[in-house]
C-alpha positions as CSV (number, residue, x, y, z in Angstrom):
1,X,-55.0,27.6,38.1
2,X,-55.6,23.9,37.2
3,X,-52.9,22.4,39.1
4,X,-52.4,25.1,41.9
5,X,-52.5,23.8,45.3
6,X,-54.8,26.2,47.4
7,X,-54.3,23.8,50.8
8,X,-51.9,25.6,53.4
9,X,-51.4,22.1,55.3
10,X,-49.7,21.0,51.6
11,X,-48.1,24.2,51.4
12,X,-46.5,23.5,55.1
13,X,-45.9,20.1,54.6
14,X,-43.9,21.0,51.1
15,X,-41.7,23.4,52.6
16,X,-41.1,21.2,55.9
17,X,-39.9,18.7,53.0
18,X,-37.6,21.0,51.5
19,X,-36.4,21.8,54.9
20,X,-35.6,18.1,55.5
21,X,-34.2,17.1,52.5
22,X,-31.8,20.0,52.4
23,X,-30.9,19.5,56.0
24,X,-30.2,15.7,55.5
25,X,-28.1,16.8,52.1
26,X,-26.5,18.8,54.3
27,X,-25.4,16.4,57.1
28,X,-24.8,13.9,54.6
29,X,-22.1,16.5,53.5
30,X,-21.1,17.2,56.6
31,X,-20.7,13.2,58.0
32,X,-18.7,12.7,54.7
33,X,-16.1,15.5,54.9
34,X,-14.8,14.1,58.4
35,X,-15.1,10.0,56.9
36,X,-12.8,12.0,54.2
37,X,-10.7,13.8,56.5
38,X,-10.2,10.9,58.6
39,X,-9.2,8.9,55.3
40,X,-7.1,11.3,53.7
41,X,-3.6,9.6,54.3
42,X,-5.3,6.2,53.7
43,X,-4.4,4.3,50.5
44,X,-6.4,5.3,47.7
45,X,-8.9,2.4,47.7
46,X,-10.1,3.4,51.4
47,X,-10.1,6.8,50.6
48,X,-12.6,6.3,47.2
49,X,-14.9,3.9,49.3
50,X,-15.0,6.8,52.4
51,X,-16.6,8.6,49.4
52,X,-19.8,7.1,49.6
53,X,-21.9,9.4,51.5
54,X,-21.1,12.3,48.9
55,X,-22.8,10.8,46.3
56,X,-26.2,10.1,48.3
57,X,-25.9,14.3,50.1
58,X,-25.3,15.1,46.0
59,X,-28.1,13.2,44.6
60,X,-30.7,14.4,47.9
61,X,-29.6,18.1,46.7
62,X,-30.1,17.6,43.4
63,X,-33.8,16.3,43.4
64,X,-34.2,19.0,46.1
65,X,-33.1,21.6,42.9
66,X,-34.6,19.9,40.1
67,X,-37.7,18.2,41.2
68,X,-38.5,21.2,44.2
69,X,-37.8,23.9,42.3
70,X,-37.5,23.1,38.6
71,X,-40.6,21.3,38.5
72,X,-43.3,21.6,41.3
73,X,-42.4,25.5,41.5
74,X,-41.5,26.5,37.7
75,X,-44.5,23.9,36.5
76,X,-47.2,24.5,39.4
77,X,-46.5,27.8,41.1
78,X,-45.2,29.4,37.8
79,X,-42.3,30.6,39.6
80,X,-40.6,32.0,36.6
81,X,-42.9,34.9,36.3
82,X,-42.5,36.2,39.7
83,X,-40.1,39.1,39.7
84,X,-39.6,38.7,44.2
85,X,-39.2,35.1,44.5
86,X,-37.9,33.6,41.4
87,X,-34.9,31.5,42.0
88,X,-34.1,30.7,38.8
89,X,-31.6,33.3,37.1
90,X,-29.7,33.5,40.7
91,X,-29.1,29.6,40.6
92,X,-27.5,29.6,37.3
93,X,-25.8,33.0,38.1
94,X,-23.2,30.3,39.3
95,X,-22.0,29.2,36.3
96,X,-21.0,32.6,35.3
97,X,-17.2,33.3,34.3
98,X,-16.0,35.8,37.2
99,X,-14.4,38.7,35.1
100,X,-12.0,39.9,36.9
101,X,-9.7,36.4,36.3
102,X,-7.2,36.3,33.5
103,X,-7.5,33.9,31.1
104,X,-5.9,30.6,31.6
105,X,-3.9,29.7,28.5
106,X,-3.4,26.4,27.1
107,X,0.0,24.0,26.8
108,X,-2.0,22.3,24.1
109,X,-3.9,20.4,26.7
110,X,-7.9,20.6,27.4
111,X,-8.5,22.3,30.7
């Protein structure tokens, strides 16, 4: 219970901050894909520089995933142990091989 927070206002105020941050990821995204849409017969060097705004969405939705949920939850609200609201095995349920792909054989090359 040491570093439990018992205050609802900083239980509010957290989850109004994971509401932001994954909203801006997500019109970060969403502002890129038309820059990239709009760029997508452009020559090459306009089209890498229109990618700018993914990098900043990525990085917002990544400390919203690591820091929000791998750290503050797992470490202060011992999500992990929670069999309703654990997160965890469903988020790297994504890196799963789907098994109802064939195999994709090799020419020699890596894939």
């Amino acid at each position: 219970m040491y570093p439990s927070i018992t205050n609802p206002a900083l239980w509010q105020l957290g989850y109004a901050l994971i509401i932001a941050a994954e909203g801006l990821a997500g019109l970060l995204f969403l502002a890129d894909a038309v820059r990239l849409i709009q760029a997508r017969y452009a020559p090459g060097e306009v089209f890498n520089a229109a990618k700018a705004l993914v990098v900043a969405a990525a990085t917002v939705a990544f400390l919203v995933w690591f820091f929000g949920f791998m750290v503050v939850a797992r470490e202060w609200f011992a999500m992990w142990q929670s069999k309703s609201w654990n997160g965890q095995e469903a988020a790297f349920r994504v890196s799963l091989p789907d098994g109802d792909l064939a195999p994709r054989r090799s020419r020699g090359n890596v894939l």
